[in-house]
N, C-alpha and C positions, 0 to 999 in steps of 0.2 A: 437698561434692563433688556436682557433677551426676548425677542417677539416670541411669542409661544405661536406655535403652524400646527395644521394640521395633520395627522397620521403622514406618512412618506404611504406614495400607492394610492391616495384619496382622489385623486383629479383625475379627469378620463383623460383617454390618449389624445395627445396633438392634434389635429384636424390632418389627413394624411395619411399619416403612421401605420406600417402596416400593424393589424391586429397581433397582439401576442397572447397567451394564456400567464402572463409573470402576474398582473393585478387579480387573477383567481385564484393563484396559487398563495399568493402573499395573504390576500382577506380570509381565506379559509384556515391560515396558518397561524391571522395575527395574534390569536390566545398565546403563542409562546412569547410575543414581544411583553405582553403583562408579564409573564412566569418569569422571566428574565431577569428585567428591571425589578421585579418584587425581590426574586433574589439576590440581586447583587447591590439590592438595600438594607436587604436581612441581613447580610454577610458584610453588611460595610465594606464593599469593595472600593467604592467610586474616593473614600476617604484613606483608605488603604495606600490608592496609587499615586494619590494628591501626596500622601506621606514619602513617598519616596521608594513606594516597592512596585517598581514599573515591568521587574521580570515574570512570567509565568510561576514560577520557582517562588521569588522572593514572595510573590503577592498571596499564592498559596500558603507561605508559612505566616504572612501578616495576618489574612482571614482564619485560617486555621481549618483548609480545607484540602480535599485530594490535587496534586497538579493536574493530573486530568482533566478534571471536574471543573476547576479556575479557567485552564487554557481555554476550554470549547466555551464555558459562560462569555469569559473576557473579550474572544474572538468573534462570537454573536455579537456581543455591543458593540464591537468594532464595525460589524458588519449595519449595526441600526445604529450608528452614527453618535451614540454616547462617550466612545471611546477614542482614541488615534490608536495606531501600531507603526513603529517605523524599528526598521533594524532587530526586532524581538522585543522591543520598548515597549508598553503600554502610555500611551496619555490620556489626558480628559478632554472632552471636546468642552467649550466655551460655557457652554449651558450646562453642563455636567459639575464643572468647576465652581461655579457661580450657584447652583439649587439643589447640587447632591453629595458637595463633601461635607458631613458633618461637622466642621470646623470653621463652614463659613457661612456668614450674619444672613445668610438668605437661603441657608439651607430648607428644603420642603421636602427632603425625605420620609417623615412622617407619612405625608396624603397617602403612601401606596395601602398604610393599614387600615384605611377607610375605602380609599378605591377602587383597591384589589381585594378588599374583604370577599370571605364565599358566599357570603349573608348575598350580597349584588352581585358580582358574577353570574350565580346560580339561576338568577334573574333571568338571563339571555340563552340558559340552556333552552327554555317552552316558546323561542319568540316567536314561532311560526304560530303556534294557538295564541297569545297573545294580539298577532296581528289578527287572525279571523275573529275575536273576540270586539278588538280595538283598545281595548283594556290589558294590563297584567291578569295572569292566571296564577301568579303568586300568593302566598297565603299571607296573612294579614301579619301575624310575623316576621315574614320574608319582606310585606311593603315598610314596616315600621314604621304604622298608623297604629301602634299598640302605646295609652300611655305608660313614659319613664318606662321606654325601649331602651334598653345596654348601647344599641348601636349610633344615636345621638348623642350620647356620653362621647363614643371613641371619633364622632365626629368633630365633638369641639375640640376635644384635645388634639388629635392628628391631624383635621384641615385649619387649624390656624393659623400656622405659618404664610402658608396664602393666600387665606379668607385677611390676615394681617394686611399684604398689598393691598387689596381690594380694597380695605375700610380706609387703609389713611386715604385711598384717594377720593372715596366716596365723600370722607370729613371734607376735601378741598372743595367740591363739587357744590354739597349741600351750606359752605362756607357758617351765618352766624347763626346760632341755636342756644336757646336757655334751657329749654324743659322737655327734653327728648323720651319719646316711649319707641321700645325698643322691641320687635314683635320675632317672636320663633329665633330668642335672641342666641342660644345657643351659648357659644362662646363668649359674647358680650361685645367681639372687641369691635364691633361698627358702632354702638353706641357708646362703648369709651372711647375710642377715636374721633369724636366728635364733641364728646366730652374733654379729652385732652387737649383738643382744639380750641377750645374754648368756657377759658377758666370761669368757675362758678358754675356751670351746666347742670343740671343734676336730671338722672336717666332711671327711668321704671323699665324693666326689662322683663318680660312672660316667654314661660317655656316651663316644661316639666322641671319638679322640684330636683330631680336628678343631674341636668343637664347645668341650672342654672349654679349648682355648687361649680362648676367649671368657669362659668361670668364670674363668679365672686371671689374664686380664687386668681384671674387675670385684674379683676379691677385691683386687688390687694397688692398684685404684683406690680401694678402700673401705678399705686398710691392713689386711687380713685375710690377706694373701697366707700367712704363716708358720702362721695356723691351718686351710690348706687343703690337702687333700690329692687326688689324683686318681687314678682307677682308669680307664682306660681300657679301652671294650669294650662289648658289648651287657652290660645289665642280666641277661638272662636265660642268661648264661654267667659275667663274671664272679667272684669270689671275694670277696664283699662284706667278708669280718673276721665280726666277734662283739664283743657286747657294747655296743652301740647303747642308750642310752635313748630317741632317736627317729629314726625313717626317714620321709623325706620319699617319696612317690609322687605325683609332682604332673604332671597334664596328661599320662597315662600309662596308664590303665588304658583311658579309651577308643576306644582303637584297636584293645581287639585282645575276642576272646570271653569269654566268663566263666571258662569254664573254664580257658584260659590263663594269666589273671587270677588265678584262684584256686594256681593254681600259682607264679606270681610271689610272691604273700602268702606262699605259704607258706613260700617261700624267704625272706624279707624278715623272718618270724616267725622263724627259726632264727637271727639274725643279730640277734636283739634280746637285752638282757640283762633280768635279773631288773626286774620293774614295768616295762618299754619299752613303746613305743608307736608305730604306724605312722599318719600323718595325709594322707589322702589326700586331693586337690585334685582336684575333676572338675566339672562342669557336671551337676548334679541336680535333673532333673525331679520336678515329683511322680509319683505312682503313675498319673497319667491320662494319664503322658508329654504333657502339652498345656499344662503350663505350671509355672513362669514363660517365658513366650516365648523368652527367649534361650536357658536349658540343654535346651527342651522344642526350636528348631529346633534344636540342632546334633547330634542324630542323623543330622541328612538330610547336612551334611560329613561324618559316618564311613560312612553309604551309600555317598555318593560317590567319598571317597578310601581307603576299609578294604576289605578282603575279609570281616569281621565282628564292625567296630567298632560301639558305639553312644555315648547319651548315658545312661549307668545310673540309673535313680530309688534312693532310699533303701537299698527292702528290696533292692534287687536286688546293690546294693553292700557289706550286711549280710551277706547270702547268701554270698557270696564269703570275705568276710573270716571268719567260721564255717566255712566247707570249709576255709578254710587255719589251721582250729586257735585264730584267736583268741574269746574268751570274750564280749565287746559292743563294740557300737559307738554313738559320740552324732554325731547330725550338726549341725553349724554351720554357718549361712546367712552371708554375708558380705555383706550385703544393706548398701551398694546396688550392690555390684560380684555378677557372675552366678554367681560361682561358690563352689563350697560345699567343706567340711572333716568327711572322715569321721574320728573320732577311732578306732582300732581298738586298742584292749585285752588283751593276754597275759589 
């Protein structure tokens, strides 16, 4: 699998180097690299070229767009490293081939209609009040803290593909389970993936009633459907049951404060049976918050769209899980995908 990196421009200069003005010009510019790549996933370009239309011309008449318009997009991505060019050719670069041509088992060209949505962008327009605030100054529809919001709908559909990586390997991680609750389940598939791991498993899964028609039309497609169950409702109201050997918390704890957090656990610890465990899924920085680059920038998205979310480092998400009663925790890196597994312990 391709490591996924950081933005190109993200690292300061060498120690040395004289100073230049190219990494100011680049981070002030980078909205066009989303415009780009959004585009030339709208336009199925990346599968276009993969087909066999490598000229500016030809690619134009596969997309169905002006030559002009093709050559300057096509020769950006070439320039942001999605593309090759040799002799007037177009190719794919390695990562492009592999997660952007619609034809192949690992395509993720969906994510960009949730990642690139204006609903989040528009986000980053206010950041400077935002930062003087420490909160978003977004409106409560903009954070989609509204319940059976439209826009967790189109995030189960369009980030699964990805969220798919992430769960089978989480199932390896979290290895044997019978009776799974599956919390801000979204799309389902972290607790069917651990359910297909492990025949007989049967998974209660809570989330707005809206979202969770998305769970239950993946479990039906996975043939899971009779080992899935649905609780409809915020997490933090619900009536999860009891007696859990594992509770998934996945893509969930960074949205909201510690404290809240630590309230959640706690609930989530009351709801586990004898030896359970709670395996949380988050973006973990280290303790200098600055890296690894991807879990270290997505604080600055819970700036932007939380009133006082972040991205938690280790001990901070240990902390948490000790206020809310349980005993230790191990964290697992999921390296080369960015995000990490805290194992939390009765």
């Amino acid at each position: 699998m391709t490591t996924l990196s950081a933005p190109e421009g993200r690292a300061a200069s060498a120690p040395g180097a004289r100073p230049t003005p190219d990494r100011i010009f680049t981070a002030l510019s980078a909205y066009e690299r989303t415009a780009a790549l959004a585009a030339a996933l709208e336009l199925d370009l990346f599968s276009a070229v993969a087909a066999g239309a490598t000229t500016a011309a030809a690619l134009a008449d596969r997309i169905e767009a002006s030559p002009r318009g093709t050559r300057i997009l096509a020769d950006y991505l070439v320039v942001d490293g999605f593309l090759t060019k040799r002799d007037g050719e177009y190719g794919l670069a390695p990562d492009a081939a592999l997660f952007l041509d619609r034809r192949s088992p690992a395509y993720l060209g969906s994510v960009a209609r949730f990642l690139a949505a204006p609903l989040l962008t528009r986000r980053c327009e206010r950041l400077a009040d935002a930062v003087r605030r420490g909160g978003t100054v977004a409106s409560a529809d903009e954070q989609m803290l509204t319940p059976d919001h439209p826009m967790w709908v189109e995030f189960a559909r369009s980030m699964a593909p990805l969220m798919g990586l992430v769960a089978a390997r989480v199932a390896e991680v979290v290895g044997r389970a019978t009776r799974v609750l599956d919390l801000a389940a979204g799309h389902g598939l972290f607790g069917l993936s651990v359910a297909r791991a492990n025949p007989g498993a049967r998974v209660v899964a809570v989330d707005w009633p809206n979202v969770l028609a998305v769970a239950r039309e993946n479990a039906e497609r996975m043939g899971l459907a009779e080992r899935l169950e649905t609780r409809p409702g915020s997490a933090f109201e619900v009536d999860y049951g009891a007696g859990y050997d594992l509770a998934l918390v996945t893509n969930f704890l960074h949205h909201f404060d510690p404290e809240t957090n630590a309230r959640l656990l706690a609930k989530v610890r009351a709801a586990l049976g004898p030896g359970g465990r709670a395996a949380i899924v988050e973006f973990v920085p280290d303790e200098s918050r600055v890296s690894p680059p991807i879990p270290a920038a997505f604080s600055l998205k819970m700036l932007a769209g939380t009133p006082a979310g972040d991205a938690y480092p280790y001990g901070e998400l240990d902390r948490m899980c000790r206020d809310a009663g349980f005993s230790r925790t191990v964290l697992e890196r999921l390296t080369p995908l960015p995000q990490s597994v805290v194992l939390a312990h009765l």
